[in-house]
C-alpha positions in Angstrom: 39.7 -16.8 -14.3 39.9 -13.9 -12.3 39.1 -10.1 -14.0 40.5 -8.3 -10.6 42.1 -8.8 -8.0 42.8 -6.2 -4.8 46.5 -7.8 -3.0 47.1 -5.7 0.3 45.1 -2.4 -0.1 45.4 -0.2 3.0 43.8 3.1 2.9 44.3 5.6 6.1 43.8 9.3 6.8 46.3 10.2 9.1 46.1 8.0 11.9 42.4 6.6 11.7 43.1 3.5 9.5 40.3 2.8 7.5 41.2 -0.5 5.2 43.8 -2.4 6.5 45.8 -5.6 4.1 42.2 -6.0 2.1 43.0 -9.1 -0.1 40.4 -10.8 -3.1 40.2 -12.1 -6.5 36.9 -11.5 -8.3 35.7 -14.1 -11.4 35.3 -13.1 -14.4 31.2 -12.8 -14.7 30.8 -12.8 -11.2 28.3 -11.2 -9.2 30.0 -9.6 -5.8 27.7 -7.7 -2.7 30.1 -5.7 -1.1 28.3 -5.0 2.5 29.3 -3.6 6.0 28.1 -0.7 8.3 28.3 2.7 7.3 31.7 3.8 7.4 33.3 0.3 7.2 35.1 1.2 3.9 32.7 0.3 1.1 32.7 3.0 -1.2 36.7 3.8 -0.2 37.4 0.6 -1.5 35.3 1.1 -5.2 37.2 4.3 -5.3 40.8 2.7 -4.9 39.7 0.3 -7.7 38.6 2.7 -10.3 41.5 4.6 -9.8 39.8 7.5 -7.8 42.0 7.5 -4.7 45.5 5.7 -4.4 46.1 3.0 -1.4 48.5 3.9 1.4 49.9 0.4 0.4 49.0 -2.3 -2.3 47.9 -2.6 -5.5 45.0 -3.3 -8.1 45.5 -5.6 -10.6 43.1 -6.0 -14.0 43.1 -8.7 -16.4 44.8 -6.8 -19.7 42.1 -4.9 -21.9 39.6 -4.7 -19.0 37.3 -1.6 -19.2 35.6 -0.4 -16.2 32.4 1.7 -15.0 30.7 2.8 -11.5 27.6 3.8 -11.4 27.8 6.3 -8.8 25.1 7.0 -6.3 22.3 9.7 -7.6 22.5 12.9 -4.7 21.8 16.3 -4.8 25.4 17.1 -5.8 25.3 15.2 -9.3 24.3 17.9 -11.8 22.5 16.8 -15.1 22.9 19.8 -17.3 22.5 18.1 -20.5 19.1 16.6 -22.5 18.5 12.8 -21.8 20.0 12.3 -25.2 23.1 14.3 -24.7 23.8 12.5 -21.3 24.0 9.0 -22.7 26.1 10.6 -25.3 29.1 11.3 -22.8 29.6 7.8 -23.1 31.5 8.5 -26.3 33.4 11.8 -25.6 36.5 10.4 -27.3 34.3 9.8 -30.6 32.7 13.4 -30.6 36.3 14.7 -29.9 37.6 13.4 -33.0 34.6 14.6 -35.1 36.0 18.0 -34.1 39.2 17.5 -35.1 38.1 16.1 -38.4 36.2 19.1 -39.3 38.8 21.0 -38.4 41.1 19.2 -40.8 38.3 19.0 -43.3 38.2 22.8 -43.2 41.6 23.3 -43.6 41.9 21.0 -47.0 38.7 22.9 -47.9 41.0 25.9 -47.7 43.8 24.4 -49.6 46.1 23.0 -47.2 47.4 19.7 -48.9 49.0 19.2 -45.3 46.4 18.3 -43.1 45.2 15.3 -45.9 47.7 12.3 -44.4 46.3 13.1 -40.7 42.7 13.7 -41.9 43.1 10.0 -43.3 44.9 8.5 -40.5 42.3 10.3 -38.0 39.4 9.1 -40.5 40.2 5.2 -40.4 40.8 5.5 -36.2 37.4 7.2 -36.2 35.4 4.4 -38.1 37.5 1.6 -36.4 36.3 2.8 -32.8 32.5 2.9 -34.6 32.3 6.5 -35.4 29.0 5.9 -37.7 27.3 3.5 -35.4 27.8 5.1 -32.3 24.5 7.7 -32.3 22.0 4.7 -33.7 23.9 2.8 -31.2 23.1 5.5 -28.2 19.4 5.6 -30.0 18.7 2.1 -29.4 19.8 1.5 -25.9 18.1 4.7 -24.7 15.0 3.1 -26.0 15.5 -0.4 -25.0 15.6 1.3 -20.8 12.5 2.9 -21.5 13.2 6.3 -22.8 11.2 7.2 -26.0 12.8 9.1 -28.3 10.4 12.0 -28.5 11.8 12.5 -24.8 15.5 12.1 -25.5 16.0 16.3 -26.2 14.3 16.6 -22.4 16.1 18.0 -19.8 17.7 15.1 -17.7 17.3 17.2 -14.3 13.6 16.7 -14.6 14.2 13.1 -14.0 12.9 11.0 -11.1 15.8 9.4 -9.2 15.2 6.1 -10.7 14.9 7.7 -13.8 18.4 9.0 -13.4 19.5 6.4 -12.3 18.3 4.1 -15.6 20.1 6.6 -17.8 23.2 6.4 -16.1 23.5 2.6 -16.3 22.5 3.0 -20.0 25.5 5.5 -20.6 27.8 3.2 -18.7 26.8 -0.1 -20.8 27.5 2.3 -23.7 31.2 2.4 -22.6 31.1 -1.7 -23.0 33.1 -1.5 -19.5 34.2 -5.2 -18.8 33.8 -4.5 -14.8 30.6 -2.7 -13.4 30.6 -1.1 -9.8 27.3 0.0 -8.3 27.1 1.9 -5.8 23.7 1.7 -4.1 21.9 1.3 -7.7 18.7 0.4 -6.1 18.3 4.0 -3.9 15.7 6.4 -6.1 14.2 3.1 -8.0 10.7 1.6 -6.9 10.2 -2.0 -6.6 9.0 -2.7 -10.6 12.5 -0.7 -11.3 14.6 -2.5 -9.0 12.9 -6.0 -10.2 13.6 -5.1 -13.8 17.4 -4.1 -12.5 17.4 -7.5 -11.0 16.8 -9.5 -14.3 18.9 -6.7 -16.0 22.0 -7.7 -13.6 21.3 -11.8 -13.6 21.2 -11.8 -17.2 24.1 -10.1 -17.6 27.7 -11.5 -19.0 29.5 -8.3 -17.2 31.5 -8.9 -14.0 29.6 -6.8 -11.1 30.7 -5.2 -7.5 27.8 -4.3 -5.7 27.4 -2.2 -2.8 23.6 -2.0 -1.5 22.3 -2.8 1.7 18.8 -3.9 -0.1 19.3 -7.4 1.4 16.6 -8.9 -0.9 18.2 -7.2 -4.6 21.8 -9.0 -3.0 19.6 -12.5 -2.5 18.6 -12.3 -6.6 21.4 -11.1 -8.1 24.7 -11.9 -6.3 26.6 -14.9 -6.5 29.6 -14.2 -3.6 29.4 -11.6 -0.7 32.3 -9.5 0.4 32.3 -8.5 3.6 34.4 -5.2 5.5 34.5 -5.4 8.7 36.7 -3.5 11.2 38.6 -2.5 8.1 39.8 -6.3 6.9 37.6 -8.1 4.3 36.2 -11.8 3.7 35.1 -13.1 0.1 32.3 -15.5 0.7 30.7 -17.6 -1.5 27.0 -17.1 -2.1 24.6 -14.6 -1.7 23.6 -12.4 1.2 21.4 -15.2 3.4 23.9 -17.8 2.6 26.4 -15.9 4.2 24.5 -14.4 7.2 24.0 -18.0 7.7 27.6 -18.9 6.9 28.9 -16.2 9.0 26.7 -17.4 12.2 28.2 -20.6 12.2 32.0 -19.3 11.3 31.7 -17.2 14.7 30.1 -20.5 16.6 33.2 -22.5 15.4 35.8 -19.8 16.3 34.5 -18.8 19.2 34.2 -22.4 20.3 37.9 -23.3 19.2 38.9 -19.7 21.1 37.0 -21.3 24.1 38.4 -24.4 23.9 42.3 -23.0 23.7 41.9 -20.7 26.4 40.6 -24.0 28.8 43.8 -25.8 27.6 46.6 -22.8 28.1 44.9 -21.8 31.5 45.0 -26.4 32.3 48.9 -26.2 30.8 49.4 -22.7 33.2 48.3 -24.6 35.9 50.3 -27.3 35.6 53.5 -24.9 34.9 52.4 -22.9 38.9 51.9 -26.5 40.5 55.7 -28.0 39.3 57.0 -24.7 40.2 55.8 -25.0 43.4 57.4 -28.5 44.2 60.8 -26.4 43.2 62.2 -29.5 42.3 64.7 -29.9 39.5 62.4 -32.4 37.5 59.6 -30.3 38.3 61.5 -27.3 37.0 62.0 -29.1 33.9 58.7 -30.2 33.3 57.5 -26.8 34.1 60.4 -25.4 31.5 59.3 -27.5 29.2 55.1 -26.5 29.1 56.3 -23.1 29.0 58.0 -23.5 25.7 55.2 -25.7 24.3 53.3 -22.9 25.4 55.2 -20.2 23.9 54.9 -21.9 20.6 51.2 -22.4 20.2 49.3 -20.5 18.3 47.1 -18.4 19.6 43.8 -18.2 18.6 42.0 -14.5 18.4 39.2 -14.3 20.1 36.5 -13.3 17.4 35.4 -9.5 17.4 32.1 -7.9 18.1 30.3 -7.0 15.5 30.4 -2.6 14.7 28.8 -0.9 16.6 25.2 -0.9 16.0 21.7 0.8 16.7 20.1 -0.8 19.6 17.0 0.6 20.9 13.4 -0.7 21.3 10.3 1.4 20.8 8.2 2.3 24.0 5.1 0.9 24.3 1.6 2.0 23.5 -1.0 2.9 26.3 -4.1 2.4 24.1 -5.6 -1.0 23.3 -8.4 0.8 21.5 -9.1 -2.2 18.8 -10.0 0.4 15.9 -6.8 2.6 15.0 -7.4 4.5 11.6 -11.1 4.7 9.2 -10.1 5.7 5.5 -13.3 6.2 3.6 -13.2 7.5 -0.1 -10.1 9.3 -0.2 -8.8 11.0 -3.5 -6.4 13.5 -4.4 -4.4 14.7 -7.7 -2.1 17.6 -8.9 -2.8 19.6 -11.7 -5.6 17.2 -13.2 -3.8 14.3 -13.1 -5.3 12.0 -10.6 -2.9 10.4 -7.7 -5.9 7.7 -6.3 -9.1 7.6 -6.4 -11.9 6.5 -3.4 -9.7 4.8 -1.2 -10.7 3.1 1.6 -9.4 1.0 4.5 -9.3 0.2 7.9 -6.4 -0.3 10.6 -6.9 -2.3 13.7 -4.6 -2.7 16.9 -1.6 -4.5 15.9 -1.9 -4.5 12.1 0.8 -3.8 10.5 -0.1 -2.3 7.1 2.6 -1.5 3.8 1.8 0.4 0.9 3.5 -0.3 -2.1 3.4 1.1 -5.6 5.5 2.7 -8.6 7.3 6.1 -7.8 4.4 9.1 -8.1 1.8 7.1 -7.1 0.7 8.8 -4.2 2.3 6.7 -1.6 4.1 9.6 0.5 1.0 11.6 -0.6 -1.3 9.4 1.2 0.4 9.2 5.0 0.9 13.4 4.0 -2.6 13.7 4.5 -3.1 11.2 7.6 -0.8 13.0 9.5 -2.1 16.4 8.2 0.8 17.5 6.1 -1.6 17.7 3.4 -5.4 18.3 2.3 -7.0 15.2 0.5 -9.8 16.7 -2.4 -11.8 14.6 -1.0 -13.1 11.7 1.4 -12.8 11.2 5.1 -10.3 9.5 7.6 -10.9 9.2 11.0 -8.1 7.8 14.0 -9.9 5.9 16.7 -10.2 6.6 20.3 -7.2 7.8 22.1 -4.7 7.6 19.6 -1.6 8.9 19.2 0.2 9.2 16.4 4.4 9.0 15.5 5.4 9.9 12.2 8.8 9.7 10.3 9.2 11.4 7.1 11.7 10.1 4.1 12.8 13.5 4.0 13.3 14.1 7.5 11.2 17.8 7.4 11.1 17.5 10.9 14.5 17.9 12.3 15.5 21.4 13.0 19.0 22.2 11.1 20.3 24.5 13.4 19.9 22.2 16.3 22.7 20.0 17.6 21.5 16.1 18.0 21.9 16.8 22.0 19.2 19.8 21.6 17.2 17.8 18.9 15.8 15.4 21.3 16.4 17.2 24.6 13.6 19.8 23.1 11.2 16.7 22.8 12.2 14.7 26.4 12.6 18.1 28.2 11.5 15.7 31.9 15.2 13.6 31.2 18.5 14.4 32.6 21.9 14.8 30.5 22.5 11.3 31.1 19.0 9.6 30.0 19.0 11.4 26.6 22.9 10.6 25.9 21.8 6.9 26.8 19.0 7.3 24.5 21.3 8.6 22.0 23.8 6.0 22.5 21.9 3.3 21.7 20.8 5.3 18.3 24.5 5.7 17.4 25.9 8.5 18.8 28.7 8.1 21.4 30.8 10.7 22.8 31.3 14.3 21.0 28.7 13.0 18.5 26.3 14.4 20.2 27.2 18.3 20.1 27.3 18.0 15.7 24.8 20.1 14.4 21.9 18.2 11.9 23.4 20.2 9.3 26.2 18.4 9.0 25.1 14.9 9.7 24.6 12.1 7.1 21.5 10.6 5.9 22.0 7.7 7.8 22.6 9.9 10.9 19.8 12.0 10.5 17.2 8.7 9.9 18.5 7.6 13.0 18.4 10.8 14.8 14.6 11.2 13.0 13.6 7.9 14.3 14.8 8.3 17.7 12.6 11.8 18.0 9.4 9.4 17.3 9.7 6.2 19.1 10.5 7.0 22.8 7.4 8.7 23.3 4.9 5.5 23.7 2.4 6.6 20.5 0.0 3.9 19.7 -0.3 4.2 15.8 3.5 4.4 13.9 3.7 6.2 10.4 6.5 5.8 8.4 8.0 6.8 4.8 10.5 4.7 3.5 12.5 4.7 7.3 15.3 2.0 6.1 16.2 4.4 3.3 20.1 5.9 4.6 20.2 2.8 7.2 23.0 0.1 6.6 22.1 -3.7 7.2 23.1 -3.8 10.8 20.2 -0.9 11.7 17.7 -2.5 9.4 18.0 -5.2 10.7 17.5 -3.5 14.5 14.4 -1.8 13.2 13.0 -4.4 12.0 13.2 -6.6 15.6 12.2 -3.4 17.5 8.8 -3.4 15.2 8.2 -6.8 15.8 8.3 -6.8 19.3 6.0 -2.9 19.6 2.5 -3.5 20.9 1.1 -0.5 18.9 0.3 -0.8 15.3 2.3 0.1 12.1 1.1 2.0 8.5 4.6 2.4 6.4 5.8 3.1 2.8 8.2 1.3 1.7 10.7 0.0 -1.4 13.0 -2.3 1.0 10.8 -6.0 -0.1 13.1 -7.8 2.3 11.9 -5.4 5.1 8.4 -5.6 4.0 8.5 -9.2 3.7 9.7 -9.5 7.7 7.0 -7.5 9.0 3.9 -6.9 7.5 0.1 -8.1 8.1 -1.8 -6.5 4.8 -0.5 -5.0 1.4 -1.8 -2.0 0.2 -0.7 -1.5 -3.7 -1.7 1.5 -5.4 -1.9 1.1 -9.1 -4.2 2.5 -11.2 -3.5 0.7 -14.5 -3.3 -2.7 -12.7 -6.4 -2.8 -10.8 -10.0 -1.8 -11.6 -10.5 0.2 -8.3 -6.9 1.8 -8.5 -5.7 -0.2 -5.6 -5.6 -3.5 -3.9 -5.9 -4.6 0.0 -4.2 -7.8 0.7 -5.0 -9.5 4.2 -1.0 -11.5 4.4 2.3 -11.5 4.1 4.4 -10.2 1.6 5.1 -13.7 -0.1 1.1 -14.6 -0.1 0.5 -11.6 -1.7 3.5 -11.8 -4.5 1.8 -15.3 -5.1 -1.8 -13.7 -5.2 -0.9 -11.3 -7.7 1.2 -13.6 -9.9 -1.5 -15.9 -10.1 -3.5 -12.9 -11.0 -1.5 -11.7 -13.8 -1.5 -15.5 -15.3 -5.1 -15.3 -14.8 -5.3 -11.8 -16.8 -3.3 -13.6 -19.3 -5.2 -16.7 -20.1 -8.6 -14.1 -20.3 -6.3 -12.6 -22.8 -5.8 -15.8 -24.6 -9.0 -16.7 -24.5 -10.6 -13.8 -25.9 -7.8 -14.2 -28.8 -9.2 -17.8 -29.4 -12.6 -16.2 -30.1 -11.8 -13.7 -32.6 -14.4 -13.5 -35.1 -13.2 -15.2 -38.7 -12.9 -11.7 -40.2 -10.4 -10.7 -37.2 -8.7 -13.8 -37.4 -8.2 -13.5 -41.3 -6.9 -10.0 -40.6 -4.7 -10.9 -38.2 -3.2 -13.8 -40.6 -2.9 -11.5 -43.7 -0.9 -8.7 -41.4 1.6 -11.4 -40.1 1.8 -13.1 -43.6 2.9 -8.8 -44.7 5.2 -8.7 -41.6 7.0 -12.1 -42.5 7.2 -11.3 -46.1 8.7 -7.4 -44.8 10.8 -9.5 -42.7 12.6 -11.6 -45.4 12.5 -8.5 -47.4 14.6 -6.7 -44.8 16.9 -9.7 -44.2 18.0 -9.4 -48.1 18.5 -5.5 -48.4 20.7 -5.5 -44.5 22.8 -8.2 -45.9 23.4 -6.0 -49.5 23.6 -2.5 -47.7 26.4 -4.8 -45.4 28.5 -6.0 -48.9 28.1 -2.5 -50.5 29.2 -0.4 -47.0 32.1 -3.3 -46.9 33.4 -2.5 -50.8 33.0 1.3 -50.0 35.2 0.8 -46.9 37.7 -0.9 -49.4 38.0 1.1 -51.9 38.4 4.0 -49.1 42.1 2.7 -48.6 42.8 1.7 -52.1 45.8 3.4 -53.5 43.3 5.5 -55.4 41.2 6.9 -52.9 44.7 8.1 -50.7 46.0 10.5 -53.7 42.4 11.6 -54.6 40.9 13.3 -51.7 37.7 14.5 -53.9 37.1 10.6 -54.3 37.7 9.9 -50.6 35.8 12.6 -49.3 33.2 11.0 -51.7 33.1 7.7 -50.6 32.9 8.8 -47.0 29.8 10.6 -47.6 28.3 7.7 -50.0 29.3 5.3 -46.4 27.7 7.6 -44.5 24.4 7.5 -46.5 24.4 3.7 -46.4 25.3 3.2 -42.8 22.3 5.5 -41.7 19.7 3.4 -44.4 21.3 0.4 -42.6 21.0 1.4 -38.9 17.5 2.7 -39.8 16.5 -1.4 -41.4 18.1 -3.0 -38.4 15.4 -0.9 -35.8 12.7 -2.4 -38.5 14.4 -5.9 -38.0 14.2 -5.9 -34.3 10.6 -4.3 -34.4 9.5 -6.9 -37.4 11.2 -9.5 -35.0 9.5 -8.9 -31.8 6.4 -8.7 -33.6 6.5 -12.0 -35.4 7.7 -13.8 -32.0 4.6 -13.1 -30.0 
């Protein structure tokens, strides 16, 4: 059954038309990737269905009673001026609105004004109906459940990582119970453990989801169609992101073949029409009448369009073949007495191509800081081999000069080239025509990657450094990246979150993780995929030592450990009883609240509110023992 459905939506400014008759039904449940370039219309489109902008023509349509949330991307123009706590609590601004008004009223009955009793009442029983009591212990538990402990939730939320942020967000939008979730770009700001637990969170999820990434590998785990923008029309495919590349391959073949094949026939049938028409002969004028109108009827196929526009480039070749690149020895480095890593140590040799992996504030960006110089290790050594040259491209993009236009940006760096080679070189980055006079000011992130990456690669440097450099890009450009790094000669040391980018080009794996390995890190000589297998099997391993050692608990430990689960399933049964009593007595409180009674007696209502109250907090407080008591008894 479908939840939403989109029947014509054209969006334009002025003349430049952006979506253009953009027709789909979405399932209820489903799991929709919404992809295309930058610019195709994406995040236009999640804005006309949440109401945000209003279509130049068409409509949105949403089964009755649906609820809906976006999860908007994290940037530097979303404020978070409240505590972590607060935050999540937006999610019920409607609930805290009528708390004030009922303490208004309650002030003014205080006060003696008999008036305000009927609309404190009617206000009263809307309140608890829309969960007025559960609604904190409700905010409590989620907040916990995503990680947050509650001795953080009066923290300032702008002290947040971005994935962080990002977690609390999603929490205060699951508060709203929306039926329809949009994401936009959820997986920006998280590392790979908080993007993995995203995953399952998404999968296991009855909500309906729309999607917009371009992390190719989160769309392959949790999406089950693909919708498609392209050249402002759309396509719903079935499946997730790989099953519609593929899908979409083979669509082309077939339509380009049929084109092919139609063209052959109406240029035989024009042929045909010039040859009668030539004899000038009233049968042959007949017969040639007569292909024109059969002509004139068919219909035409389109030819299929190009894809966008893309990024093409390819990066220049390296002049050294030294066989020893980079020597790490013993490298550590902290802030303020927390340590970042600790005696790390490897080497890079011609042609490797080396990722580092690991949870947000790990030291990954830390570490190719101090390669490149940007920063001063505590201590250790690292030495580049001989006759190396170095490119480097920051996540941040330090580098560019703001004030610059793109034109001067890489003019200053290829000096030697004429106007024409550096718009060429430009051009096959992305910018065509006046793009090239913007300042970097103004430009996007994606923009200013591409105008970052460009700066580094045309220069022929032997050893490539780069932090997170598909961060901004859409799919197309990743995707360009990627097959210009697999065809450069040089060698390749990179940070990055994008798995399915990692997974298409690297040689070793370098995770840092000081909780989850003795030395604080891990080498891996492979792929990405050998080494997800190596450290499954690892943490399988870790777990059958674990059982193990369990198994040989001495009989005192073992007699301890039976007496304290005996005392939790006893506390367990105990708890069961008194949540199923505190239920029955809240329920006769709530009865007797509209009795006939209770509405002319305001000191007995008021009364039984408070006595509600009381019993609603003892219960919220036994159902976090239930779950703990739970949790603890199933392992």
């Amino acid at each position: 059954m479908s939840i939403l459905t989109c029947d014509n939506i054209s969006y334009a400014i002025g003349v430049k038309e952006i979506l253009n008759d953009v027709t789909f039904a979405v399932n209820q449940g489903a799991k929709v990737g919404v992809i295309g370039v930058n610019g195709a219309g994406k995040t236009t489109l999640f804005s006309i269905i949440r109401g945000a902008l209003e279509p130049t023509s068409g409509a949105v349509y949403l089964q009755k009673d649906t609820e809906m949330g976006c999860l908007e991307q994290i940037n530097d123009n979303k404020h978070f001026e409240k505590s972590i706590y607060e935050t999540a609590l937006e999610a019920f601004d409607g609930l805290m609105a009528m708390e004030v008004q009922l303490q208004n009223l309650h002030d003014r009955i205080e006060a003696g004004d008999e008036s305000a009793i009927d609309r404190f009442t009617e206000l009263n029983e809307q309140y608890l109906r829309a969960g007025g009591n559960e609604y904190r212990g409700k905010t409590s538990a989620i907040l916990k459940k995503f990680g947050f402990a509650e001795s953080e939730f009066n923290s300032p939320a702008q002290y947040l990582s971005g994935g962080q942020k990002t977690k609390l967000l999603l929490a205060r939008l699951l508060l709203r119970e929306s039926d329809i979730i949009l994401l936009d770009e959820p997986t920006n700001h998280l590392d790979i453990e908080a993007i993995e637990w995203l995953e399952n969170f998404v999968r296991n999820s009855k909500k309906t989801f729309l999607i917009v990434s371009h992390d190719r590998f989160f769309l392959d785990r949790v999406t089950t169609d693909t919708l498609e923008i392209e050249h402002g029309k759309c396509r719903m495919h079935s499946g997730n992101y790989s099953a519609f590349k593929e899908k979409k391959r083979q669509l082309l073949e077939a339509q380009l073949k049929h084109y092919e094949q139609q063209q052959k026939e109406i240029k035989r049938i024009e042929a045909f029409i010039e040859n009668q028409r030539r004899w000038n002969r009233e049968k042959n004028i007949i017969a040639a009448e007569s292909r024109e109108k059969a002509l004139a009827r068919m219909v035409k196929i389109e030819k299929p369009k190009n894809a966008p526009k893309s990024v093409a480039f390819r990066i220049a070749s390296s002049s050294s073949t030294a066989e020893e690149v980079l020597a790490v020895r013993g490298l550590s480095k902290g802030y303020g007495g927390v340590s970042l890593f600790k005696d790390l140590s490897f080497e890079l040799r011609h042609g490797n191509r080396l990722f580092v992996v690991g949870a947000n504030g790990s030291g990954k960006s830390t570490l190719l800081k101090i390669l490149t110089g940007r920063e001063t290790a505590d201590s250790g050594t690292f030495e580049p081999g001989y006759h190396q040259s170095i490119g480097y491209y920051d996540q941040e993009q330090q580098l560019l000069d703001l004030d610059n236009t793109v034109l001067d940006e890489i003019w200053g760096v290829y000096a030697d080239k004429t106007m024409t080679e550096v718009r060429g070189m430009l051009a096959s980055f992305g910018f065509y025509g006046e793009d090239v006079f913007k300042q970097v000011s103004v430009l996007s992130g994606g923009e200013r990657a591409r105008l970052s990456i460009a700066k580094m690669i045309s220069c022929g440097v032997s050893l490539l450094i780069l932090d997170e450099p598909t961060n901004h890009l859409d799919i197309a450009s990743k995707e360009t990246l990627e097959e210009a790094l697999k065809n450069y000669n040089g060698t390749v040391l990179a940070v990055s979150h994008d798995r399915y980018f990692i997974r298409a080009l690297a040689t070793q794996v370098l995770e840092i993780d000081k909780k989850g390995y003795k030395e604080g890190y891990t080498l891996f000589n492979g792929d990405y995929d050998r080494f997800l297998e190596k450290r499954e099997k690892a943490a399988q391993e870790a777990v059958a030592v674990k059982q193990e050692a369990a198994g040989k608990l001495s009989f005192e430990e073992a007699k301890k450990a039976k007496n304290r689960r005996r005392s939790a399933e006893n506390r367990f049964a105990t708890v069961e009883k008194e949540i199923g009593l505190l239920e029955t007595q809240i329920k006769e409180k709530k009865a007797l609240q509209e009795s006939d009674e209770a509405a002319t007696d305001y000191t007995l209502l008021n009364k039984l509110y408070e006595e509600t109250e009381a019993l609603e907090e003892k219960l919220w407080a036994l159902y976090e023992e239930y779950e703990q008591l739970d949790e603890e008894l199933s392992c």
